[in-house]
Each structure stands twice: as C-alpha cells, then as structure tokens.
C-alpha positions in Angstrom: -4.9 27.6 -28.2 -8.1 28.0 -30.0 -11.3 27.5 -27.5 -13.0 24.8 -30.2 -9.5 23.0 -30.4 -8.9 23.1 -26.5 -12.3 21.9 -25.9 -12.7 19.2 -28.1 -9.5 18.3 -29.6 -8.3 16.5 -26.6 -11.0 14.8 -26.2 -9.3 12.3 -29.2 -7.1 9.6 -27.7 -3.5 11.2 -27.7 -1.3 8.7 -27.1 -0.6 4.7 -27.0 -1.0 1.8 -23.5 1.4 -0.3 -23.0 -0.6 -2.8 -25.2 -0.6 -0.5 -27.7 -4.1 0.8 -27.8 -5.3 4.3 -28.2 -5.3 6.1 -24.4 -5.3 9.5 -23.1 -2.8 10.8 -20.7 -3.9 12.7 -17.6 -2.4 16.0 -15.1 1.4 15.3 -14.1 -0.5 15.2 -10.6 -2.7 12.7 -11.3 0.1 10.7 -12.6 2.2 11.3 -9.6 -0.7 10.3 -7.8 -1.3 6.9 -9.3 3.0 6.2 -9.2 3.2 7.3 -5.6 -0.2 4.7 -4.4 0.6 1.7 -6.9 4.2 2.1 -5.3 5.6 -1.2 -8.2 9.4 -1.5 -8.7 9.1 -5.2 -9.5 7.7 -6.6 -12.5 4.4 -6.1 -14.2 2.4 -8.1 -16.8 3.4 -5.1 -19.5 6.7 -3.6 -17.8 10.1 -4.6 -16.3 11.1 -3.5 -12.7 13.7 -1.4 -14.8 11.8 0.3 -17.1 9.3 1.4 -14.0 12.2 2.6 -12.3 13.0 4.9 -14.7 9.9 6.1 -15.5 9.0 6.8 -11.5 12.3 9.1 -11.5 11.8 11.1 -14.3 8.1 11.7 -12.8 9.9 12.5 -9.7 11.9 15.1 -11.2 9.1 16.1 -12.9 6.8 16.7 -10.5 9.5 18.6 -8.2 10.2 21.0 -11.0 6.1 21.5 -12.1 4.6 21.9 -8.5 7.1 21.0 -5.5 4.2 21.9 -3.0 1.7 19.0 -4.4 4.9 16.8 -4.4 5.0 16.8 -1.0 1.6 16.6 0.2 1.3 13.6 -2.1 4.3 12.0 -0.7 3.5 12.4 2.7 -0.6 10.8 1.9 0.7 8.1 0.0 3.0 7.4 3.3 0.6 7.6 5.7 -2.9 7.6 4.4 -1.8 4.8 1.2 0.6 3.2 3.4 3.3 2.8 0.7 7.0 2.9 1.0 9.4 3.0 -1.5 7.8 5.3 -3.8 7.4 7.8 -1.2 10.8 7.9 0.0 12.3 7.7 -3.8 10.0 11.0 -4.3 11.3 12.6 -0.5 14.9 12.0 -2.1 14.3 13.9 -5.5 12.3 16.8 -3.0 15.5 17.1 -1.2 17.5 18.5 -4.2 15.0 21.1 -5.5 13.0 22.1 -2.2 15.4 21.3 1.1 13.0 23.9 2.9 9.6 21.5 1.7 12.2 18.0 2.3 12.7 19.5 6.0 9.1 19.9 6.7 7.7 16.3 5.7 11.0 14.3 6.5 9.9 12.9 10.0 6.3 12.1 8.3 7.6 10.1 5.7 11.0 8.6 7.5 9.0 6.7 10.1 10.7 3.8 11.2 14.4 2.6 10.8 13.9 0.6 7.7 12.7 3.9 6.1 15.8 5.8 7.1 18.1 2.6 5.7 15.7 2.7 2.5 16.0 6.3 2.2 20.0 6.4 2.7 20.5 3.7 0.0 18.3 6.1 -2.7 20.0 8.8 -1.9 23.4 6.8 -2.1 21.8 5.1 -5.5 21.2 8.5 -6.8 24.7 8.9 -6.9 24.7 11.6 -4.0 26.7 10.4 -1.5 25.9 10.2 1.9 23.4 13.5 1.0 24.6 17.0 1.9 24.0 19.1 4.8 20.0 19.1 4.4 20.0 15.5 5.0 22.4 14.9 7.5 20.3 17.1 9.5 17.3 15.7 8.9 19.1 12.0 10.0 20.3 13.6 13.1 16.9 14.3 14.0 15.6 11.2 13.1 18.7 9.6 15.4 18.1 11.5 18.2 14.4 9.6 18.9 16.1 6.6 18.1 15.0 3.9 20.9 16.7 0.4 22.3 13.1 -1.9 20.6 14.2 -0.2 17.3 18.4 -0.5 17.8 17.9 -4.4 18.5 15.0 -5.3 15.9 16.7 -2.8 13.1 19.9 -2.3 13.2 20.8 -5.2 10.9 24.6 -4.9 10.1 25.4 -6.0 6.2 22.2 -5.3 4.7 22.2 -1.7 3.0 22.4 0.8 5.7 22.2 0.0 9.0 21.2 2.3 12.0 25.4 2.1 12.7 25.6 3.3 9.3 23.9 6.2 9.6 25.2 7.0 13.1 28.8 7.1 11.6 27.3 9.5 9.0 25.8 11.4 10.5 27.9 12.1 13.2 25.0 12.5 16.0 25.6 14.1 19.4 24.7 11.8 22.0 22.1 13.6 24.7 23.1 11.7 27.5 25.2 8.5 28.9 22.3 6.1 27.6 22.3 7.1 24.5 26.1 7.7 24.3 26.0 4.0 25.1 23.4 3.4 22.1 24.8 4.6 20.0 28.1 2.9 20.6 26.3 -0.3 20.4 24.8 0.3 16.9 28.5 1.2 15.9 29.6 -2.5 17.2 31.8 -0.9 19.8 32.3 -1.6 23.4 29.6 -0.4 25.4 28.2 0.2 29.0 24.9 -2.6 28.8 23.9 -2.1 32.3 22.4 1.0 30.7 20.6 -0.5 27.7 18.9 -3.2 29.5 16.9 -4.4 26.2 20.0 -5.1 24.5 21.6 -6.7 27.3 18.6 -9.1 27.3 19.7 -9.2 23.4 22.9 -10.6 23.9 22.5 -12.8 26.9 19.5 -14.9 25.0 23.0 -15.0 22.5 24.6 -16.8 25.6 22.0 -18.9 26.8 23.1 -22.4 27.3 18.9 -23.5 27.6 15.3 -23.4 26.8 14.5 -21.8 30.2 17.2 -19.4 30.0 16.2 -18.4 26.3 12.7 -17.8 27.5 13.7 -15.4 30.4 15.7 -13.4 28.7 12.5 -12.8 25.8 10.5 -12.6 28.3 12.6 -9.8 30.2 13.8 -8.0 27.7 10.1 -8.2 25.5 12.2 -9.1 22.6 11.2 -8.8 19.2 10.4 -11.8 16.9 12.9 -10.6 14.6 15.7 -10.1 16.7 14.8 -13.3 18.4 14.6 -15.6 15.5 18.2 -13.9 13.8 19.9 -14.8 17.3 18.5 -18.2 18.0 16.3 -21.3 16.1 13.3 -21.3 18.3 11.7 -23.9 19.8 7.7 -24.7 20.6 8.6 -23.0 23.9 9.9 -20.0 22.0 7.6 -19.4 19.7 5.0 -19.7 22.7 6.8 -16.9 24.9 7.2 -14.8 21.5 3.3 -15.0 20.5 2.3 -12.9 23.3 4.9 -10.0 22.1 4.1 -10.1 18.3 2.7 -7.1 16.9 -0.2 -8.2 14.6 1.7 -7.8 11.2 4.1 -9.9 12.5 1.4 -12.7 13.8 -0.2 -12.5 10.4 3.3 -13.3 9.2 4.0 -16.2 11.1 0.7 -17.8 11.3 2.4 -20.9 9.1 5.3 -21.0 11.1 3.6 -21.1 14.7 1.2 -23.5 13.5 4.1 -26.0 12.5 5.6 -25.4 15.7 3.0 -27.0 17.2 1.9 -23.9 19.0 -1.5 -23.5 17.8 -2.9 -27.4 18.7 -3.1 -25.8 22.4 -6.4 -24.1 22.8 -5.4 -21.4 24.7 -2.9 -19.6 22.0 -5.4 -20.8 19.3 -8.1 -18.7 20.8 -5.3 -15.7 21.7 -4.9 -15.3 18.1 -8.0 -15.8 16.6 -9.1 -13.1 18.8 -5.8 -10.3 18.2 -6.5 -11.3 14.1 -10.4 -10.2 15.1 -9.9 -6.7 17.0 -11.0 -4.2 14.7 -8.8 -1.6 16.5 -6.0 -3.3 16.7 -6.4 -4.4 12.3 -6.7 -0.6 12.0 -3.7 0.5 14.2 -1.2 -2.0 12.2 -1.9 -0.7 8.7 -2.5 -4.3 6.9 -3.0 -3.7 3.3 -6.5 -6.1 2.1 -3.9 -8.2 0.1 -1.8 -9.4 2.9 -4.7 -11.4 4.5 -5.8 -12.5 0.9 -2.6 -14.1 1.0 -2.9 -15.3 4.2 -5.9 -17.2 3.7 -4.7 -18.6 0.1 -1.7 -20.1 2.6 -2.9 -21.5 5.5 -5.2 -24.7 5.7 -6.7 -24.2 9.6 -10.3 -23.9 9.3 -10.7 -21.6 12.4 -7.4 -19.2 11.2 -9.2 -18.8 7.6 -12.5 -18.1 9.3 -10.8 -15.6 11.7 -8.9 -14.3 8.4 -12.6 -13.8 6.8 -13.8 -11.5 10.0 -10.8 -9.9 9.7 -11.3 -8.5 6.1 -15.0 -7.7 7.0 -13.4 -5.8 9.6 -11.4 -4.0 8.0 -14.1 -2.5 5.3 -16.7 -2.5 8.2 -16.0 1.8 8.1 -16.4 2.7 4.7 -19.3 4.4 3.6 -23.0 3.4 2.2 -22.5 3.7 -1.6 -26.2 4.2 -2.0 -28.3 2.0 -4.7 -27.7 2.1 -8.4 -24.3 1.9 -8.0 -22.3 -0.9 -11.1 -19.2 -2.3 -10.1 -16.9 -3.7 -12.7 -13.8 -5.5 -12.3 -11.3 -6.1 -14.8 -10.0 -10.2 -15.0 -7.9 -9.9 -18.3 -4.6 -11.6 -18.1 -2.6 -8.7 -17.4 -4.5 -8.8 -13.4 -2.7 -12.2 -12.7 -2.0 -12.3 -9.1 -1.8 -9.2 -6.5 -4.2 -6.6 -9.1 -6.7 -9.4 -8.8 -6.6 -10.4 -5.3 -6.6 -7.1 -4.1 -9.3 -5.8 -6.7 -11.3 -8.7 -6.3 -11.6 -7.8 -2.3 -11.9 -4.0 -3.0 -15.1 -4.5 -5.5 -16.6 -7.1 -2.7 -16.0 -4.6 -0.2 -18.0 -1.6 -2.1 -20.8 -4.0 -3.2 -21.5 -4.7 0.4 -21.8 -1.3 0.9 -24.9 -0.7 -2.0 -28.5 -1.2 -1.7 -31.0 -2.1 -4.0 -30.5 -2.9 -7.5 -26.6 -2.7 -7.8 -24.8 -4.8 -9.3 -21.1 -6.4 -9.9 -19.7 -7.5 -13.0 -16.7 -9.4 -14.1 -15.0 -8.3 -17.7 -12.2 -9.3 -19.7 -13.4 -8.9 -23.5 -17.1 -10.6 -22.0 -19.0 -9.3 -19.0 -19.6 -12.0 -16.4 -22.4 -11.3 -13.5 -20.3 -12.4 -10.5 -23.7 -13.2 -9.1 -22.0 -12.1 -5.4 -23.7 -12.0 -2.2 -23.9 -9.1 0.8 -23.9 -12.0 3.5 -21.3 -14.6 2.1 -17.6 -13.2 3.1 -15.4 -11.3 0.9 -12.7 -13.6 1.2 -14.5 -16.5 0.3 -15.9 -15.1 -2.6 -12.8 -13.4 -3.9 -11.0 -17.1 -3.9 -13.6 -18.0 -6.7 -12.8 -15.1 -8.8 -10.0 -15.7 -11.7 -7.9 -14.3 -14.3 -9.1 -15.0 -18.4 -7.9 -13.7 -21.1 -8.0 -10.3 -23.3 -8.9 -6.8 -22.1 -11.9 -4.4 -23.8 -12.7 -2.2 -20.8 -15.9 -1.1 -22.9 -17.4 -4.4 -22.8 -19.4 -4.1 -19.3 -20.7 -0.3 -19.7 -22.1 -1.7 -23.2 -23.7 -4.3 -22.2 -25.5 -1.6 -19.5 -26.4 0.1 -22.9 -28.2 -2.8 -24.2 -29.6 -3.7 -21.4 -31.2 0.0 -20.6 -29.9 0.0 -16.8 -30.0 2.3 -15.2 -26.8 3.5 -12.2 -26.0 6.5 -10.7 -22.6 5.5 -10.4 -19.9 3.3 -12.1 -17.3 2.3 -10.4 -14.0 0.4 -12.2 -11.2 -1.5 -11.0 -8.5 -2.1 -13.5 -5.2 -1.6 -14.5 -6.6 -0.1 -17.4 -4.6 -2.0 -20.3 -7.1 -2.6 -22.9 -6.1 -4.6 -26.1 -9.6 -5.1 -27.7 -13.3 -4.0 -28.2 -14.6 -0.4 -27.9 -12.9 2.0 -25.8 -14.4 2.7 -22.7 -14.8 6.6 -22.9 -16.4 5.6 -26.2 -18.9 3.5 -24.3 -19.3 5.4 -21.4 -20.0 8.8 -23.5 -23.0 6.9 -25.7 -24.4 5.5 -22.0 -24.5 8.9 -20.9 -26.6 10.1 -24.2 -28.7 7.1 -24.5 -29.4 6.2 -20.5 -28.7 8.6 -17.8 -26.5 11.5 -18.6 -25.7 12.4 -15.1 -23.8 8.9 -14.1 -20.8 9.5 -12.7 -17.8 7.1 -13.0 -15.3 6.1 -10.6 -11.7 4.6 -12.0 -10.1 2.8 -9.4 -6.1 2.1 -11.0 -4.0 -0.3 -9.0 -1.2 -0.4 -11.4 1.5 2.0 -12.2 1.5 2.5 -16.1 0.7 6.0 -16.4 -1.7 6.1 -20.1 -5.5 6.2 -18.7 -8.7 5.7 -20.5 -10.5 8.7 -19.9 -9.2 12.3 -20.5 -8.5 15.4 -17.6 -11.6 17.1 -19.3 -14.3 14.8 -18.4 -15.8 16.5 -15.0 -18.0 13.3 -14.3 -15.0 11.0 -14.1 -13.2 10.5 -11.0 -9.8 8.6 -10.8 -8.4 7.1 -7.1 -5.5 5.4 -7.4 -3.9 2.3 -4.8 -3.8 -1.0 -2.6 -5.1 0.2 0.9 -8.6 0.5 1.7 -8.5 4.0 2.6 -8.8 4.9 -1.2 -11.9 3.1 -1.0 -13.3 5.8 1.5 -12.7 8.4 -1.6 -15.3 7.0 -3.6 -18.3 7.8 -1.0 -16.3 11.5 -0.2 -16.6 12.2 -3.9 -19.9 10.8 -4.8 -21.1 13.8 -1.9 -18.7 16.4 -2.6 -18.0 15.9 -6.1 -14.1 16.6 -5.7 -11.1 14.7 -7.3 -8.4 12.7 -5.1 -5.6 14.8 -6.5 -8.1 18.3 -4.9 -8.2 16.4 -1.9 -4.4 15.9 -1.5 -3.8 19.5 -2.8 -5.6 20.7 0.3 -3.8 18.6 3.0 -2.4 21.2 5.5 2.0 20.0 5.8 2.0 21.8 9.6 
C-alpha cells in the first residue's frame, strides 16, 4: 500500500453506524473486545437480538481464525475481570473447534459455576454439534469431578436446558468414591444412598415437612440455598427470616422487595443485618455486582434506609479506582438510543470518574446540545444519576466543540456512549480541530457500552484510547492508561493463560 495512502487515507470515514452516519471501523481485536464486554443478545435501540447473534458468531469465527491466542485471553478477562457470561462462553465454544489445545487451557476459567456448564452445553448443542466431541467431554468431566452437594441442589434444575443430570449422562463421569457415586445418582433422578449427601437429604425432607418449625430446621441444617428453598416450598415470614442469614449478597440484593413484603425487614434487627452486608466493601467486591444491578435496585425499592444503604454501596464500590487528576472533561451521551441500562450504567460510571478529578474538571451531558450536569463530589452517585435522562438525537461532536469555543483547556476527555451519532459534526472531526486550536496533547478516552461494532475514531489515532463494558473494573483502565499510555486490547494481549 502506498505510505501517503496508508497514512492518511484511512483516516476518511470508511464505512456506515447503524444510523447510517459516516464511522470508521477498528482491529478485529478491538471489536472482539467491545462484543465480548457489552455481552447483548437481547434487543437494542438500533438492532434485534437476532441480528446481534449473528453478528457475535461470525466475529467469533473470525477472531478464532485471525489470532486464536488473543481469543482466548479475551475470553477469559471478559469472564473474570468484565464479569460477563454469555458472550464468553459463545466465544469458548467457537475456540473449541479451531484450538481444542487453547479451549483446554481456559475451560475451567471461563466454565465457573453450573449454570455456565448448562449455558455452555446448550451453545454447543445450538451450534449444531451435538453433545461436543471428545475435547469437550473431557473438559465436562473435569468440571464434574469438583462438582459439590450446595451446587447439585441449587443447580441442577431438571427441564430447563441442560441440567447437571444432563451432563452427567453425557459425559459419562467416573465416580471417585461412594459419595459421589451417590451424587451423581441423585442428579440422574435415580435411587440414591442420602445418608451420604446430607445437604440433599435436608433438601428433600424440607419437601416433607408437615410445619413451619420443621421447614426451618431442615434450612437451617442443611444451610439451604434460597433457590432451592423457594422452588420446594412458598415461604413464610419465618422462612424468609431463617433464609436471610444464608443469602449470598447477590441474592439479598435480589430479594430486597420480596423480604421487605414479607414483613421481615419491619424488625430492627434483620433491617440493620442487611443494611450492614449491602455496606461491606469486601463483601460488594467478592460477589461481582455489576454498578447497574444496584441502580436498579434503588429505582425499585421505596425504604429510605435500603436506598441510603444502596447509595454507600455504589460509593463503595468505586471507592478503589484511581485519582484522574484535574483537567479531566467527562461527556456522557443521553440521545434516545441510551434509553434504559446504557444510561443507568453510564450515568453511574461518568459520576464515579468525576469524583475521582480535582480542580477544574468538568461533566457534560450531550445529545445534539451540551448540558453542564452541574454534579457534585459530595452528593451520591446514585442520587444524582436518578436525575439524569434520555432526549433526543445524537451528534457526538457537540460537547468537544463547545470546549473549542469555549478555549478550555483538559488533559483528558473521557466519553461514554454507544457511539450512534445521527447529527452534527463528527466527533474525530471536532476532536482533531480541539487538538490544533487548544491543546494538541489531550488525550481521549472512549468508553462503548453497546455492542455495534462501527466506532467513531479510527485504529490510527495513537491519542485515542477505547475501553469497552458494564463493570467497573473497565473504569480502572482509564487511570492505567492515562500513566502507561497502553490500549485495553495491549493489556489483554499480555495476560499470562498459566
């Protein structure tokens, strides 16, 4: 390719969004990347849950036939580090047909829990495969062989995809020893020895139970699960009371609406328990809760000490991330197109950075006008975030112009969008004429929480930095590259599989 052409030439717009305006389009890893964090297969302002399907497996494919090794890394941090599920197991599946040595090696990272392994079996099964092949039968076997009674009674699940007895009967896993001989005969719905799986005996005796008492000893004994408790019996106040204690805190934040029409939170004493589990900071970090899940959360429930326990909770769980420094412009995106979910979570992600700047930073709300949020560093996120809404049309130009006319300065701009504009000037356009006119050394930060795969700034910009996701570990990626300068896809690409 000629240098002049290669340097300059794709610097042009070379393709269409899905609103039809001009767009570049990025690496294949970059765009693996941004399908493996987003993780949609349900329906978006601009595509169907159909259309995304297909578009996520022929970027699968894709991917595994341009650079397995990246594939896999990538799959294995948007698992565990972007705390997504279905895209990463739809990617382990596609691995498993062109690198079964690479599929081997990240199986157990990525097949974590039961639900994963049912999820995984049904893709593979979707994918017209079967039950898989050698490769994978091995890898379920392995998976199997951990497999304890707390996940047989709150997984198994008979009749909805594949079960745990499903996969035990495809499988075909060798039992290790009389209890898990007895397990696994369980799972299969066959007769077996319960004096040895005293966790599912519990199970089926709360079944049994003739009353409240009874029910309550065998929860108690057996520490069973919500789940399991609430598909084998309707529970009562009592219930609920013994089950609170056992709840992980996913599952509290779950039920917070249901235990507080039980009647369960009027007592003091469980009102405090879980104000206090929803406040440990360790505990928030240990179960993984995506910013959006308490968004929704406090949008749901009405009790003024649960939403002001759901408000620490948020500040919490962005107390780690790093100083962003001063000068730093946040702009979020509030076209129409960031109805629900892209806005709650965007709106708490661009709170949670501007807490995090000093001095003369600023936050800015755009759809084709530039609103000054006019936020606060003391006020909660939460609370905020409620007041901030969807409008109407999209020019993602709009804010980094009005920094033009204004002559402000920032070191850094950072963006939250789904990057669908329909309007106005483009934002590369913009951002190249702030750069010549204001500071030429700002750097710009493009955080995409939707899956559509056209961007608005090209591979060739070395000042432009995209992060891709829902969980506020992307968030962390912004203050690692403002320091080291280095893109999420070179951070992934260096992940050690071992």
């Amino acid at each position: 390719m000629n240098m002049t052409k290669k340097l300059f030439g794709a610097l042009r717009p070379n393709t269409l969004n899905k609103a039809q305006y001009p767009a570049y389009t990025r690496s294949i890893e970059e765009q693996y990347v941004q399908t493996l964090l987003t993780n949609t297969m349900s329906n978006t302002f601009y595509a169907d849950q159909h259309e995304l399907l297909s578009e996520a497996e022929q970027l699968h494919h894709e991917m595994a036939n341009t650079n397995s090794t990246f594939m896999a890394k990538a799959i294995v941090f948007a698992r565990n580090e972007g705390f997504m599920r279905l895209q990463p197991l739809f990617g382990l599946a596609v691995l498993s047909l062109y690198r079964p040595d690479l599929f081997a090696k990240i199986f157990m990272q990525v097949v974590r829990i039961p639900s994963d392994l049912s999820d995984f079996l049904t893709i593979v099964s979707g994918l017209g495969r079967g039950e898989g092949g050698r490769a994978i039968k091995r890898q379920v076997n392995q998976f199997l062989s951990g497999i304890t009674e707390y996940w047989a009674i709150k997984y198994n699940g008979r009749g909805r995809g594949y079960s745990l007895g499903d996969a035990i009967a495809t499988a075909h896993p060798k039992p290790q020893d009389l209890r898990q001989q007895a397990l696994f005969r369980y799972l299969r719905g066959q007769e077996a020895n319960l004096d040895l799986l005293p966790q599912v005996q519990a199970l089926e005796q709360l079944k049994l139970a003739a009353t409240e008492s009874e029910q309550i000893a065998w929860i108690t004994r057996g520490k069973l699960p919500y789940e399991t408790v609430t598909g084998a019996i309707k529970p009562s106040k009592a219930v609920w009371e013994a089950l609170l204690y056992q709840m992980p805190t996913f599952a509290l934040l779950r039920h917070l609406n249901a235990l507080q029409r039980a009647g369960v939170l009027d007592e003091k004493s469980h009102l405090d328990y879980v104000v206090s589990r929803l406040t440990d900071q360790q505990a928030l970090r240990k179960a993984k809760i995506l910013p959006f899940r308490l968004a929704t959360a406090f949008r749901q429930i009405e009790h003024v000490e649960l939403r002001d326990a759901l408000r620490e909770a948020v500040e919490l769980t962005f107390d780690n991330l790093p100083q962003l420094g001063e000068q730093t412009a946040i702009f979020l995106d509030i076209s129409g197109s960031m109805e629900g979910h892209y806005l709650e979570t965007g709106a708490i992600f661009a709170l949670a950075m501007y807490k995090k700047t000093q001095g003369n930073s600023l936050f800015w709300l755009f759809d084709t006008d530039v609103y000054d949020a006019k936020p606060s560093r003391k006020d909660s996120i939460l609370t905020q975030a409620a007041h901030i809404h969807t409008r109407g049309g999209t020019d993602t130009g709009a804010a980094v112009k009005k920094l033009i006319q204004e002559r402000r300065k920032v070191d850094q701009i950072i963006m939250i969008t789904d990057e669908q504009q329909n309007s106005g000037s483009p934002f590369y356009e913009q951002l190249k004429r702030y750069r010549s006119q204001v500071n030429r050394d700002v750097k710009a930060f493009i955080i995409d929480i939707a899956p559509y795969r056209h961007v608005m700034v090209p591979d060739q910009d070395p000042q432009t930095f995209y992060i891709y996701g829902w969980s506020d570990t992307v968030l962390s990626y912004i203050a690692q590259t403002i320091q080291e300068y280095s893109k999420m896809t070179e951070q992934i690409a260096a992940l050690n599989l071992d």
